[in-house]
N, C-alpha and C positions, 0 to 999 in steps of 0.2 A: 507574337511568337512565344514568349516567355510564358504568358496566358496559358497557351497548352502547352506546354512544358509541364507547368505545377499543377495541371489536373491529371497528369499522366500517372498511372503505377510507378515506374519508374523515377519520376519528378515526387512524384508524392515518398519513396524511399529516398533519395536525396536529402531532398529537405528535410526527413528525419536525423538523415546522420547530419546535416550540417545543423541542425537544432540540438543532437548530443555535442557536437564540439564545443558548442556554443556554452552550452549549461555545462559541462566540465570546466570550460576554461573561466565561468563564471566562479563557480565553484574552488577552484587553484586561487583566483582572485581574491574569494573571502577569506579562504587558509591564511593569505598571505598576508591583506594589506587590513584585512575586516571590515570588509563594506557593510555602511550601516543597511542597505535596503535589501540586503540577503540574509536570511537565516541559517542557521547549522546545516550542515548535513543530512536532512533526516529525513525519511519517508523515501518514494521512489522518484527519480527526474523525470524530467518532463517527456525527456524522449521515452522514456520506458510505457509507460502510458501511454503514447502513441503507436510502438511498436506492438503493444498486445492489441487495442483496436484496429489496427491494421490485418494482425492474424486472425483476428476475430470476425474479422470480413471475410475470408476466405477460407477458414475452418468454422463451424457452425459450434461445434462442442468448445470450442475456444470461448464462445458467448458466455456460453453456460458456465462456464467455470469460471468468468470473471465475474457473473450473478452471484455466484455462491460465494466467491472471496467477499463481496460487498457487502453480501448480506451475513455472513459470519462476521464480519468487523460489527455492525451494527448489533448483533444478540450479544445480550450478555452472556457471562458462561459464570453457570452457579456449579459451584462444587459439589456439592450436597444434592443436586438437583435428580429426582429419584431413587436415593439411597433413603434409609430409614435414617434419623437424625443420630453418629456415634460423639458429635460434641459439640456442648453447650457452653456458649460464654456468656455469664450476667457482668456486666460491665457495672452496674447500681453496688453490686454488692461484693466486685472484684474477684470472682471467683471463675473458673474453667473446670468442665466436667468431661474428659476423656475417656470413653469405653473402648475396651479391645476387641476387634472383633474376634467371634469363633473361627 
């Protein structure tokens, strides 16, 4: 019975929100006592990631927009990247060339 419980929609949001409880009070845990086998804070939890592919199931443009966060993390982003060049740093000879634009 429990089987299809956690194949269910319903079962399958459960278990998300008992997997955020889970990851928050892990989280309170490293604040607190610094477990060695948790890291900072940092990036998004686990449930968050699974609550977007959840809605990404069920709204299509939802997909898309999570291809595109992925794939903007992975490009670089060049500053300069088709502007005509307004400064130049020689690092050999210590110098920086600054133009204003018109």
């Amino acid at each position: 019975m429990a089987f299809l419980i956690v194949f269910t929609i319903p079962g399958l949001v459960l278990g998300l929100v008992a997997l955020a409880v889970i990851d928050r009070m892990g989280l309170w845990a490293n604040r607190r006592f610094r477990t060695p086998w948790r890291r900072d804070d940092q990036g998004r939890g686990v449930s968050a990631v699974g609550v977007d592919e959840l809605s990404a199931f069920f709204q299509g443009s939802k997909r898309h927009q999570l291809d595109e966060k992925r794939s903007s993390l992975i490009l670089r982003d060049e500053e300069n990247d088709g502007a005509p060049p307004r400064t130049k740093v020689d690092l050999e000879r210590g110098t920086a060339v600054i133009r204003r634009s018109s």
